[in-house]
Structures are given as structure tokens and as C-alpha cells.
N, C-alpha and C positions, 0 to 999 in steps of 0.2 A: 412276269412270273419266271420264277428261276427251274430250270426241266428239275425233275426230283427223278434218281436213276435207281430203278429198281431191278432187281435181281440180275440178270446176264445182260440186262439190256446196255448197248454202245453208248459209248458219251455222244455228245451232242455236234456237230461240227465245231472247231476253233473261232470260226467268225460269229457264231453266235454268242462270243464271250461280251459282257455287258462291258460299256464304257465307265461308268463308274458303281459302282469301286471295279477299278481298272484290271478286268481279267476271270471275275467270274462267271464261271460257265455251267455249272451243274453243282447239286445238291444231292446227298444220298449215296447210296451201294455201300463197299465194304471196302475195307484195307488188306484183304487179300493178296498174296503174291502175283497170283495173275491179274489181278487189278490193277495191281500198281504200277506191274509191267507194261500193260495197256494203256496206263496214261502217260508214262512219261513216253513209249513210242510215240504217240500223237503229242507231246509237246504240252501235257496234262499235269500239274503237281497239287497235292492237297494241301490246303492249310486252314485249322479255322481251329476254334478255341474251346476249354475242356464245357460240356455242358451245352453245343451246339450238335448242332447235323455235322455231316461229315462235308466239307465245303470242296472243291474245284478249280482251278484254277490255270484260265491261260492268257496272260496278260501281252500289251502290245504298246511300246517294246519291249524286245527281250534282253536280259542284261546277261552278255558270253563273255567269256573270258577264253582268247583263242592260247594253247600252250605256250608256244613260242612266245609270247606277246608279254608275258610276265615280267613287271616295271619291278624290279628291285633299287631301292636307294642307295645312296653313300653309306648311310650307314645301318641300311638293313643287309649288306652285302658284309658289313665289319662283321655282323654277328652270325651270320651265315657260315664263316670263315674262323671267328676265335672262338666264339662264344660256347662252352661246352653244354651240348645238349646229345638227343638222339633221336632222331625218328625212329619211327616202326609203323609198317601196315600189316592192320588186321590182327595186331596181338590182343587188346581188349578194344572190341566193338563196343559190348555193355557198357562199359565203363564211359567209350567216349558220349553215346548217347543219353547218358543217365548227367554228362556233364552239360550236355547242347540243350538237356532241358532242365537245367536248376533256371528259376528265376534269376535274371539281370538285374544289377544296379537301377533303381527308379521301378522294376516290376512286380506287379503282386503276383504275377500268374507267370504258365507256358503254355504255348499254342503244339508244343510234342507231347500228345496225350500216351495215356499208357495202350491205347487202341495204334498209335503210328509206330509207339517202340514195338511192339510186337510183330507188326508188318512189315518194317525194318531188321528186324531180329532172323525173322524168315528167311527175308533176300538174302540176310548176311550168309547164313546157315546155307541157301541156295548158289553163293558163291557170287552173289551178283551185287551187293552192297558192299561198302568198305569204309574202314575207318585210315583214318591218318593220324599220330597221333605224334605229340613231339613230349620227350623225356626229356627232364629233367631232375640231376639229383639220383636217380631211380625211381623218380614219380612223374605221373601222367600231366606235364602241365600244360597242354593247352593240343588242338587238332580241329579234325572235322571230319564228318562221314557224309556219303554219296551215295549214288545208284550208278554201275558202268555198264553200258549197254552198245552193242558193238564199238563205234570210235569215238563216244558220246560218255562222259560223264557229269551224272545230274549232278551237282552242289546242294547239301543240303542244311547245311549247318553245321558251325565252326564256334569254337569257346577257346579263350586263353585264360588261365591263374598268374602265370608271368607275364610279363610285356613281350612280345612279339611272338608268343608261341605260335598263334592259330596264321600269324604270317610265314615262320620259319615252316609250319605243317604245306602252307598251299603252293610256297616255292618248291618245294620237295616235289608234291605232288607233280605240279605242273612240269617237274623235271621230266619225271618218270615217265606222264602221259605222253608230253614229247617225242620221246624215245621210242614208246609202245603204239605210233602211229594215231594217239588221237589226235582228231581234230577241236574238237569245243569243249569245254568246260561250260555245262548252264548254268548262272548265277539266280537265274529264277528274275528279279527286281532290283533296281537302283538301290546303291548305297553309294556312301562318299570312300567309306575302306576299302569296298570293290572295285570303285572306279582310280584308286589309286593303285593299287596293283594293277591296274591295264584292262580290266575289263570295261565291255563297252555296248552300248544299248543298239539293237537294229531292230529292222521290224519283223513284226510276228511270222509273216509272209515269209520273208527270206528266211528265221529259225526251220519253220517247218518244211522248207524246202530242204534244208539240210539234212534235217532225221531223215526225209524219204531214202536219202542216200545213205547217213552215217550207221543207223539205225537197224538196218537190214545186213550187215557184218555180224555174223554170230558172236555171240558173249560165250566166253570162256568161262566161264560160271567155277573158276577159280580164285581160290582164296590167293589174296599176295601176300610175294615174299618180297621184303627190302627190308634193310637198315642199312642206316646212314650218321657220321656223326660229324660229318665237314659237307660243305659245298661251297665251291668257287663259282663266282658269276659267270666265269668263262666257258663252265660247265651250261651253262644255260642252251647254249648254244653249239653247240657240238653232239 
């Protein structure tokens, strides 16, 4: 049986997340600001689909992306460099979320109900959510938005309308978080586009030893400022 979490009551410990499907841990409660702040401190993220219970999640491994670590290519570094775009954080949140849940290529559905944009919209409003977002043109083409929590940023979902937006959005990022002393990027689960930008699976154990530490740094529960319309690889690292 899956615990079903009602009213104030704590989630469940992380090792009671089921083996398969790989990371479910609890069912129920609210999408709440302070909820959802309580799960990502414990290493906790929702996911589950429109028409279900509100689902749990803490899977094992976990898929981080450390800042520093971001694999850029030959020729994801050309466009980094020529390609005229611009970033911006945090100018349309709405926007970026309202794009991270249209339906994909092959999808009927989204799993970002109008119940998660609202508890995202919050944190946004709370100064503790963020969007990334990459212009082009003067239009919103491609990003992703997060949860930061002291030198932890949660990964939550990224969309491109151009070819390498939501890349040119996570080098950016990864710039910036570098710089502002994070340590991890959560990616939440394996993919192949994660694990080629440099992100890399460890186990659940070692994830949540990390929050104990990352975690407990206060959030500036400030909105960011950037823009950017160049970046050299060299910059990555400096």
C-alpha cells in the first residue's frame, strides 16, 4: 500500500520509496507552498497525471547535474557564441510554464496539472521558483523553470520551439549557479539529453546526504536578475 498523506501529516521516510515504479513514495496532501518546500528539502518531488491523486516521488538513483560539470559540444559552444538569442530570468514565469506543459510530439496529455502551475506560481511569487528562459526574435523560444533552495536547485522542466533553446537556457543557467556558489542541479530521472550535458545518476543515499548540508543555507527568496546575449565556453569556467 502506498501511505496516502493527509493534512500536516510528514512524508514517509525516503527508503520507504517503492522499487517499482522506481521511487514512489507517498500519495495525497496538497501542493502548497510549504509542501512543496518540505519535499524537495527531504529530496521529495511530485509527479503524477491530470485525473490521479497527487503522487510523490523519490527515486534511487538520482539524476544531478553538478554546475561546473556542464558538457557543452563543438558545436553547441558555436551557438552559444554566434547565434543571436537572449536569455533572461524570471521575466515570464507564466509563460515559461504554460510552455513546459503543452503536450509533446507523440503526447495526448501533461503530467503539469493546473493544480502544480499554481503551487509553482506561488513559489515563483515567494521568490523561490525560477524560470530560465531563452529569446529569440523577441519571442520566448525555448527554457525551463526550477525550485532554489539554499545551494540546491531543483530542475523541473524545460521546452524548446527552436533547436537548442532549452540547451542554450541550462548552460546559462549552470553559468550563473556556478558562480552563486551552487552545488547540484537535481534532474529528478535519467534521460539521454541530461546525461549528455553532463549530468549523472548517484545514489539516493548520497543525494540526500547532500540536502542535509545544501539545503539548510537560507534561500534568498529573491527574484533574479540576468540577461545575457553571448557566452564563451571559457566562461564556463572562471
Amino acid at each position: 500500500m502506498i501511505p496516502w498523506i493527509q493534512g500536516d501529516a510528514p512524508f514517509p521516510p525516503n527508503e520507504f520509496a517503492m522499487d517499482n515504479p522506481n521511487g514512489l513514495l507517498a500519495a495525497g496532501g496538497d501542493l502548497s507552498p510549504r509542501r512543496l518546500v518540505e519535499a524537495y528539502r527531504n529530496g521529495i518531488f511530485p509527479w503524477y497525471s491530470p485525473g490521479d491523486p497527487i503522487l510523490w516521488w523519490s527515486p534511487d538513483p538520482r539524476m544531478v547535474l553538478y554546475p561546473g560539470d556542464i558538457r557543452v559540444t563543438r558545436s553547441l559552444s558555436k551557438v552559444l557564441r554566434n547565434r543571436p538569442y537572449e536569455v533572461r530570468f524570471d521575466t515570464c514565469f507564466v509563460d515559461v510554464i504554460e510552455a513546459c506543459a503543452a503536450p509533446r510530439e507523440g503526447q495526448a496529455g501533461t503530467w503539469i496539472t493546473a493544480e502544480l502551475k499554481q503551487g509553482y506560481l506561488e513559489l515563483h511569487e515567494a521568490g523561490l521558483a525560477h524560470s530560465i528562459e531563452t529569446w529569440v526574435d523577441g519571442r520566448l523560444a525555448g527554457g525551463l523553470y526550477g525550485v532554489a533552495l539554499g545551494r540546491v536547485f531543483f530542475g523541473e522542466s524545460m521546452f524548446s520551439l527552436v533547436p537548442d533553446a532549452s540547451k542554450i537556457a541550462l548552460v546559462h543557467l549552470s553559468r550563473y549557479l556556478h558562480h552563486a556558489g551552487f552545488q547540484v542541479i537535481d534532474c529528478q530521472m535519467h534521460t539521454e539529453h541530461l546525461e549528455a550535458m553532463g549530468a549523472r545518476q548517484i545514489p539516493r543515499d548520497t543525494f540526500l546526504q547532500a540536502l542535509e548540508e545544501l539545503v539548510d543555507c537560507p534561500a534568498k527568496g529573491d527574484r533574479w536578475s540576468y540577461v545575457s546575449s553571448r557566452l564563451d565556453v571559457r566562461d564556463l569556467r572562471t
